[in-house]
C-alpha positions in Angstrom: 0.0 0.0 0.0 2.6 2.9 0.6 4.2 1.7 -2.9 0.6 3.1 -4.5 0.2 6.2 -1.8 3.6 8.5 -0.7 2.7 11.6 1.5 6.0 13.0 0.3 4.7 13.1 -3.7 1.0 13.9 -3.1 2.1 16.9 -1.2 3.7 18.5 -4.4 0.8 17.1 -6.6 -1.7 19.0 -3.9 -0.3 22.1 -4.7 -0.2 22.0 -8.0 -3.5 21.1 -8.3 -4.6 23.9 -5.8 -2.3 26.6 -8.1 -4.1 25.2 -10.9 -7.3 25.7 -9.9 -7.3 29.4 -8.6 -5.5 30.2 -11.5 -8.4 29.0 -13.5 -10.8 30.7 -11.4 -8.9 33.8 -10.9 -9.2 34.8 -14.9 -11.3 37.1 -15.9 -14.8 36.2 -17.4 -16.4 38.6 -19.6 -20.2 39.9 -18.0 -22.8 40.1 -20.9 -25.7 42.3 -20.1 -28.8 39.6 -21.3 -30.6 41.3 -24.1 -34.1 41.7 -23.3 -35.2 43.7 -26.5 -37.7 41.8 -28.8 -37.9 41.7 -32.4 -39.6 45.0 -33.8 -43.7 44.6 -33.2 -42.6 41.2 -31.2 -43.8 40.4 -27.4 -47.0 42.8 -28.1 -50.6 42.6 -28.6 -52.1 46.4 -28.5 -55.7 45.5 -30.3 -58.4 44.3 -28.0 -61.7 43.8 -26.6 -62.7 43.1 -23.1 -65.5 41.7 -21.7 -67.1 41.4 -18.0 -67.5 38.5 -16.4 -70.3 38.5 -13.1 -71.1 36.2 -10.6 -74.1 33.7 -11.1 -76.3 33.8 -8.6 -74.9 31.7 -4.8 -71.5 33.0 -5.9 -68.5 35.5 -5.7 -66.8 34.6 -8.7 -66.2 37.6 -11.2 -63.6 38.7 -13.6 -63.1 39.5 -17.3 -62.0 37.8 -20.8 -60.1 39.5 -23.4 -60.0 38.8 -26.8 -56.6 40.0 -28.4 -55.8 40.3 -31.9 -52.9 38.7 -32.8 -53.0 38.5 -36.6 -56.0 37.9 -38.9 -56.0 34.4 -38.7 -54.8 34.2 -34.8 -57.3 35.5 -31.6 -55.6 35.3 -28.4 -58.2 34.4 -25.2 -57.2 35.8 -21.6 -59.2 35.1 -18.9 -59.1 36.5 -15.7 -61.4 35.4 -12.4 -61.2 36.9 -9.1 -62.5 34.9 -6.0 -61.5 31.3 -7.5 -61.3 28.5 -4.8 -57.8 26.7 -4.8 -57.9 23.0 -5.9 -61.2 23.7 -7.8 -60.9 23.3 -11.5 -63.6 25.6 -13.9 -64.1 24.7 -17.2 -64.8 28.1 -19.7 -67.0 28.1 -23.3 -68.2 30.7 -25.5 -71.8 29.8 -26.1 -74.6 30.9 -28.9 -76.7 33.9 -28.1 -77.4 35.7 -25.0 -76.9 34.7 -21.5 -80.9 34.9 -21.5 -81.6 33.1 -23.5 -79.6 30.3 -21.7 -78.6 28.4 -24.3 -75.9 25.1 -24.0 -74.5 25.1 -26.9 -71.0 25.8 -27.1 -69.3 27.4 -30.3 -66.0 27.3 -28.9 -64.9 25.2 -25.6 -61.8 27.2 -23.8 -59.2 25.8 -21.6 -59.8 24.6 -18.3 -58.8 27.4 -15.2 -57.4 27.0 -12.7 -58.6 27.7 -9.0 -55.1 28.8 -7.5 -54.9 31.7 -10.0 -57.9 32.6 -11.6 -56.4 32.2 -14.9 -56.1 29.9 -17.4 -54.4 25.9 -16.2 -52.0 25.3 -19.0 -51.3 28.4 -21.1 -51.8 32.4 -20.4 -53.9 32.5 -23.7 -56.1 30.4 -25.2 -55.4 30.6 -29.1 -58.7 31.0 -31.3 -57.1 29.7 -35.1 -59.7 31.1 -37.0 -59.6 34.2 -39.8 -61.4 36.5 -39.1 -62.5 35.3 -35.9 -61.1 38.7 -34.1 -62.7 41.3 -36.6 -66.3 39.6 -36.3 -65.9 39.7 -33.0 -68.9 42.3 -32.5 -71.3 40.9 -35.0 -71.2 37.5 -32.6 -74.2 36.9 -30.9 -72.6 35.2 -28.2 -72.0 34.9 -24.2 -69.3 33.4 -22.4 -70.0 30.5 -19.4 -67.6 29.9 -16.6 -68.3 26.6 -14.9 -67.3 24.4 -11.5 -68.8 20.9 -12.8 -72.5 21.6 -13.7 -72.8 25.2 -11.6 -72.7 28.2 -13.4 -70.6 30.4 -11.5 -69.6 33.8 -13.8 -70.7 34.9 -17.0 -70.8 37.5 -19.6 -72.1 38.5 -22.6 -69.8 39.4 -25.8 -70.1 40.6 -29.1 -72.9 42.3 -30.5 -74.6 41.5 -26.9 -72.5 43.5 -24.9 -70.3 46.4 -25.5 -66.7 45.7 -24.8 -65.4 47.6 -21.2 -62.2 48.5 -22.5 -60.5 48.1 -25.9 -57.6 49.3 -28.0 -57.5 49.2 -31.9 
């Protein structure tokens, strides 16, 4: 065993090794700044429609869903509920015609949301593929359903049934 292991050598071999590593760590490393600039009209969505979502009767969940303009052919979905219970999953749906007129047929099922944030479970928008589907947006006779199972628990009307609370063109 002391034929494999000598104190005497590894003490020389120590220090070189040491010397070697603080040189290493000792040079200078160039500090880039990160670039957070996007590409020119990148990272923004400026045209938009909002819409009011209020509570169903028995509850105190309210909010709003915005319908952004990403391109002609693209419509961005946003959805944003206040008073959400954590663990509780809601399911969303634009449905045909006006909340009075209670209708269950949905045109376009949305993502689930989820309880902890009061936003959308898997992405921050729902993405609408549809031309068109943004500047026909206030023709639509249509209403949008916020459900916990088979409980109605916010709604809202949009398009030609409502007028939008906030928008940018």
């Amino acid at each position: 065993m002391n034929l494999l292991f000598n104190k005497r050598d590894s003490i020389p071999a120590l220090i070189i090794f040491l010397s070697v590593v603080v040189f290493l760590s000792s040079c200078e490393q160039q500090q880039y700044e990160p670039n957070v600039s996007a590409a020119p009209g990148g990272g923004t969505v400026t045209t938009y429609k909002s819409y009011t979502l209020t509570s169903a009767a028995g509850t105190s969940v309210y909010g709003r869903v915005v319908f952004y303009k990403y391109n002609t052919a693209v419509t961005l979905v946003e959805m944003g509920l206040y008073n959400t219970t954590t663990g509780t999953p809601y399911s969303a749906a634009i449905y045909q015609g006006k909340l009075s007129e209670s209708s269950n047929t949905a045109l376009k099922p949305l993502d689930s949301i989820s309880g902890a944030t009061g936003a959308f479970s898997s992405n921050k928008y729902f993405t609408i593929n549809e031309t068109g589907f943004y500047d026909k947006l206030t023709t639509y006779s249509a209403n949008v359903k916020i459900m916990s199972g088979t409980t109605l628990v916010a709604s809202g009307n949009i398009g030609s049934n409502a007028a939008p609370v906030a928008q940018s063109q």
